[in-house]
C-alpha positions as CSV (number, residue, x, y, z in Angstrom):
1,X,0.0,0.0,0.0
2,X,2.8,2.6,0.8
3,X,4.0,1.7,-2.6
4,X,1.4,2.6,-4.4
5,X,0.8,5.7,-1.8
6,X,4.4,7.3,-3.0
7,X,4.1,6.7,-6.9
8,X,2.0,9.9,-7.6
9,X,4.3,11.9,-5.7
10,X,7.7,10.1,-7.6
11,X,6.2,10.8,-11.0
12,X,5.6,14.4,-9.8
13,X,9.0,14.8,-8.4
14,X,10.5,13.1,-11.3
15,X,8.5,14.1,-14.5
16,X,7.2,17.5,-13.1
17,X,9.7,19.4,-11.2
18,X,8.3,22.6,-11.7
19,X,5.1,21.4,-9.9
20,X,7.1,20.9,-7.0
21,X,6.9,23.0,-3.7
22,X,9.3,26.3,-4.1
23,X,11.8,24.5,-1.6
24,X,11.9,21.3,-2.7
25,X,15.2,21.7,-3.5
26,X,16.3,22.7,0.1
27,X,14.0,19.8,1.7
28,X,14.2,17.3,-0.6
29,X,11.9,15.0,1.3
30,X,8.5,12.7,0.3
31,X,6.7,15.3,3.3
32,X,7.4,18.4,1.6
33,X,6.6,16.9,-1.8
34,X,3.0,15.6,-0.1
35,X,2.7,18.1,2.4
36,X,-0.8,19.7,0.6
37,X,-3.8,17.0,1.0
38,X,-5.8,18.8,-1.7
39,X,-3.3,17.8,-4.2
40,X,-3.9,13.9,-5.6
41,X,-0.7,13.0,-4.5
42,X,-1.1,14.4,-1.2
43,X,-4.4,13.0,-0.9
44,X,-3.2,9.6,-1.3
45,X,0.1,9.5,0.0
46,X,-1.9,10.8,3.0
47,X,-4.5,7.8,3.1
48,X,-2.0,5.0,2.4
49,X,0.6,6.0,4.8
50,X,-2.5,6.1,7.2
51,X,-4.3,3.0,6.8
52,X,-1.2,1.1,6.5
53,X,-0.2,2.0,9.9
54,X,-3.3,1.4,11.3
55,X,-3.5,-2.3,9.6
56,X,-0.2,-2.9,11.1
57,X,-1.3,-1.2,14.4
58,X,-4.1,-4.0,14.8
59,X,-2.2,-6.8,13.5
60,X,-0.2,-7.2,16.1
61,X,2.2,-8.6,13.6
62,X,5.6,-8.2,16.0
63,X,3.7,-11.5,17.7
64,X,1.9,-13.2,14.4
65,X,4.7,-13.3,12.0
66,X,8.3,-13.5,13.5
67,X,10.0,-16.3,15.3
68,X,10.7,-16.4,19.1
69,X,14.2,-15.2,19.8
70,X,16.4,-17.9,20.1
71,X,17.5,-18.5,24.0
72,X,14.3,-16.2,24.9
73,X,11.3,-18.1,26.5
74,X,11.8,-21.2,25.0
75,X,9.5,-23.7,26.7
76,X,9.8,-27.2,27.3
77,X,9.0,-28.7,23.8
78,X,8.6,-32.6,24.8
79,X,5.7,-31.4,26.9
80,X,4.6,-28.6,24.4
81,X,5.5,-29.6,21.4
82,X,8.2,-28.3,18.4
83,X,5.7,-25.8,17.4
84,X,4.0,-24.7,20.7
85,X,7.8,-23.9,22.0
86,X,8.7,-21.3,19.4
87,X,5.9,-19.7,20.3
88,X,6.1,-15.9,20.9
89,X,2.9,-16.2,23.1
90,X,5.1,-18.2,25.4
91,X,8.3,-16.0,25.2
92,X,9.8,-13.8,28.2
93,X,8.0,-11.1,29.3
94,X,11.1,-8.9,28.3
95,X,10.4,-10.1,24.9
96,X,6.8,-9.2,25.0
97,X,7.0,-5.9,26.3
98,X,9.3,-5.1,23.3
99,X,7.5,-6.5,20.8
100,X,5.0,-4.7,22.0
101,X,6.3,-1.6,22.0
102,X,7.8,-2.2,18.5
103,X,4.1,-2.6,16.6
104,X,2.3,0.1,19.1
105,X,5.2,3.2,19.4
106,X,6.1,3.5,15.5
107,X,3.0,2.9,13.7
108,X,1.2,5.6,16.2
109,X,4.3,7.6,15.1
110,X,3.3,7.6,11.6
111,X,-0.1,7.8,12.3
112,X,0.7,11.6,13.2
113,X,2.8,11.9,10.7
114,X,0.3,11.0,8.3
115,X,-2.4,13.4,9.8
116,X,0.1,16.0,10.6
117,X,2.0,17.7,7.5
118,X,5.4,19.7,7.2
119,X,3.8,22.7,5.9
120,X,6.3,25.1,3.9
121,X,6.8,28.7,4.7
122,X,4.8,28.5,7.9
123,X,5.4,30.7,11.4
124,X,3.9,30.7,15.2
125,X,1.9,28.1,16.1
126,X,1.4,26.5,12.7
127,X,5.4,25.7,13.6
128,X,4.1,23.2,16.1
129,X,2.9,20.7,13.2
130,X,5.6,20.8,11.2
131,X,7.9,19.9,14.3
132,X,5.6,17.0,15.1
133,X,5.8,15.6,11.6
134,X,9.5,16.1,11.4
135,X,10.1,14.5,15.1
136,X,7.6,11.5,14.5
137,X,8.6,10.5,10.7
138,X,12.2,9.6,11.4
139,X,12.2,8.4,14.2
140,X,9.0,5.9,13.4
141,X,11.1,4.3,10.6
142,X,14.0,4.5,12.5
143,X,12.9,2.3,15.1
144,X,11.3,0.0,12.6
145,X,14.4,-0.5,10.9
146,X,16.4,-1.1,14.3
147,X,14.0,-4.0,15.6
148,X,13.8,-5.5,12.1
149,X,17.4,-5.8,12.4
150,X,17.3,-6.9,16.2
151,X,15.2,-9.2,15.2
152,X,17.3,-11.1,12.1
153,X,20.5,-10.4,14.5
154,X,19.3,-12.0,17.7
155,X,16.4,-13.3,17.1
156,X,16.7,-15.4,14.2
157,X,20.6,-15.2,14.1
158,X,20.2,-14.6,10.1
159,X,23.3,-12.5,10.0
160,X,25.8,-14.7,11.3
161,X,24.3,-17.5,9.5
162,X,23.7,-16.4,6.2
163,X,26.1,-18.5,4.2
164,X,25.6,-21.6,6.5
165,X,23.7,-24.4,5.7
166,X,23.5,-26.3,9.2
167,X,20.9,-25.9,11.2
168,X,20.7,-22.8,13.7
169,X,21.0,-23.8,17.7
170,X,18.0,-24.0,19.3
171,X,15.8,-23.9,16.2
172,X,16.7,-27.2,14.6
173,X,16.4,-26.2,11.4
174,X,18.8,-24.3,8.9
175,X,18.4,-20.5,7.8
176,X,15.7,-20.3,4.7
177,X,15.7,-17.9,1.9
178,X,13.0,-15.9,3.0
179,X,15.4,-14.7,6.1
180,X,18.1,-14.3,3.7
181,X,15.6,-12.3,2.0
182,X,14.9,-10.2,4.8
183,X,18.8,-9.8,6.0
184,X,19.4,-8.1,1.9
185,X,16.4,-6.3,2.6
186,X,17.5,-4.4,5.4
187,X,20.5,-3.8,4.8
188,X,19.6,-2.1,1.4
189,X,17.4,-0.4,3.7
190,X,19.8,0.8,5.9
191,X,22.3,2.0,3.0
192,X,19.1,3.8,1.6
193,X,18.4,5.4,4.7
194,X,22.3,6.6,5.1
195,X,22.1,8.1,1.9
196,X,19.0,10.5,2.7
197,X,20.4,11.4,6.1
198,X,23.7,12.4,4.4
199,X,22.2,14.3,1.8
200,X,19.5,15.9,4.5
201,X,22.9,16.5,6.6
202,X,24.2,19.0,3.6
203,X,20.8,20.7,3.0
204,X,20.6,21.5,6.4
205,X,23.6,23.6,7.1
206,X,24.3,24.5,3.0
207,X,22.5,26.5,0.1
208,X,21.3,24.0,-2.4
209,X,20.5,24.9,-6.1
210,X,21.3,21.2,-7.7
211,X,17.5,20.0,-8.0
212,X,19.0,16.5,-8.4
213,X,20.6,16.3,-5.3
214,X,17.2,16.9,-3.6
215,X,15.7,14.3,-6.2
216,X,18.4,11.7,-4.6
217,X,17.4,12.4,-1.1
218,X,13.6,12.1,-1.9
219,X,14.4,8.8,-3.7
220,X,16.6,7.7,-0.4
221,X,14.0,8.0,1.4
222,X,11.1,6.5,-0.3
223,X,13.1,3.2,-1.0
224,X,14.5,3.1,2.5
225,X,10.3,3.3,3.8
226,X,9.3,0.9,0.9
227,X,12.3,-1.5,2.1
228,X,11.4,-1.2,5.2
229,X,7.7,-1.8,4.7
230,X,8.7,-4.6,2.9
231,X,10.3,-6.6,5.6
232,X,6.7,-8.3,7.4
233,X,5.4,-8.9,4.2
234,X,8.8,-11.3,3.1
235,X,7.9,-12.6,7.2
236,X,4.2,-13.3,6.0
237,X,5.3,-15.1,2.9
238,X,7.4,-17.5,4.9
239,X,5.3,-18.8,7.1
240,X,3.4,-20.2,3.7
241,X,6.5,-21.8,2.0
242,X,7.8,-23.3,5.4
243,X,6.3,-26.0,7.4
244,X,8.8,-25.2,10.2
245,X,7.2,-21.6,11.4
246,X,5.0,-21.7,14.2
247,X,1.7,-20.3,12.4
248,X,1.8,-22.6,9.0
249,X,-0.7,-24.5,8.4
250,X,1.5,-28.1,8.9
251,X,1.6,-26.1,12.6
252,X,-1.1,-24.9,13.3
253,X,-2.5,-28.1,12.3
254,X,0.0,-30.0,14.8
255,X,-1.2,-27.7,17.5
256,X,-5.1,-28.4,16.8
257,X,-4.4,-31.9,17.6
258,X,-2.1,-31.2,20.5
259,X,-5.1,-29.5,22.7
260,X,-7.5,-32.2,21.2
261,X,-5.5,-34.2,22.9
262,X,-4.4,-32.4,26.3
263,X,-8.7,-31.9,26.0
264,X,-9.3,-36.0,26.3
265,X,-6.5,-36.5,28.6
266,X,-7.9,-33.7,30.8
267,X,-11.6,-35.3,30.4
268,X,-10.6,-38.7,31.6
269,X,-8.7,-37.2,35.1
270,X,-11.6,-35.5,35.9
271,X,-14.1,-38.6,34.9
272,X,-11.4,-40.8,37.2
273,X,-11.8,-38.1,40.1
274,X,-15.5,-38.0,39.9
């Protein structure tokens, strides 16, 4: 959705520059390019940013598509089963709290942000939007970025493991394509998002006149937030190629018969006690 949300704007920015905002040049950013809703591509850069973020808000996807970090809550699985024990509904409460705080804190971030716009040429009060919107966009994907990485580098261990072939400890089962998938993916996502705060770094404290170098920083920044709204999406298709994930169907499956059974078992104790 994001993807489609920023094509208006990129064909504007790319195909139109004179349709641009009068600073465009000094900003260079997908904000100042969207910042007026009454324009199409504000209108629905608008929209997508903020429905996205509220699908993610209530998907609670932190819990629904990523594995259980390795070491972190790990239950007994010879009373739970293989599946039930890389559960994130069984992980530490540590782990829970952040996970938590990872699909709650940023996606409210760019909630405001998509409500709230960067207006250009503004003074007083009006100042007070354009500092929310600056504050709450970068750090939102910011922190996105920094768990999606916590999570391949601790969680899954993708990093260290991405040429290796043997199965991960404590997963029993070797690093799949979809995780390599997601390790390229943020790291083009983090080169992406080092290019638009370099360039952002120079506009800030220098004169700029080059329109292309603001062009660069806008497209820095739409592919580092398309990267990184990538990432759950590569999680979501990997729990449909790969039996091993908690929440495919070859598991949930396993876990359906796992309480059928704990169900009869518990019937029969409490038809013995009676």
């Amino acid at each position: 959705m994001l993807f489609f949300g920023t094509i208006p704007a990129s064909i504007l920015v790319t195909r139109s520059p004179w349709k641009t905002k009068y600073d465009f040049e000094q900003k260079g950013t997908l904000s100042n390019a969207t910042q007026d809703i009454k324009t199409p591509h504000g209108r629905l850069w608008s929209v997508a940013l903020f429905t996205a973020a509220l699908l993610m808000l209530n998907s609670m996807y932190t819990y629904t598509l990523y594995r259980p970090w390795i070491g972190s809550g790990q239950v007994n699985t010879a009373m739970f089963g293989r599946f039930m024990g890389r559960s994130n509904l069984l992980s530490s409460r540590a782990e829970k709290v952040l996970r938590t705080t990872w699909v709650v804190l940023p996606n409210v971030g760019l909630l405001l942000t998509a409500v709230i716009p960067s207006l250009s040429g503004v003074e007083g009060y009006t100042l007070f939007l354009t500092a929310v919107h600056n504050i709450c966009a970068p750090l939102s994907m910011a922190f996105l970025v920094i768990m999606e990485t916590l999570q391949l580098k601790f969680g899954e261990e993708a990093f260290s493991n991405f040429f290796s072939t043997a199965n991960i400890p404590g997963t029993n089962e070797p690093l799949n394509d979809f995780q390599r998938l997601r390790v390229l993916t943020v790291l083009l996502a983090w080169t992406s998002g080092m290019v638009f705060v370099s360039i952002q770094g120079y506009l800030i404290l220098s004169q700029n006149r080059r329109y292309s170098l603001a062009l660069i920083s806008y497209l820095g920044e739409v592919v580092g937030l398309i990267l990184t709204a990538s990432l759950p999406m590569f999680a979501g298709i990997d729990i449909m190629f790969h039996a091993t994930h908690p929440l495919s169907d070859s598991a949930i499956s396993y876990m359906s018969t796992l309480d059928q059974r704990i169900y009869f078992a518990r019937d029969r104790n409490m038809v013995r006690c009676g």
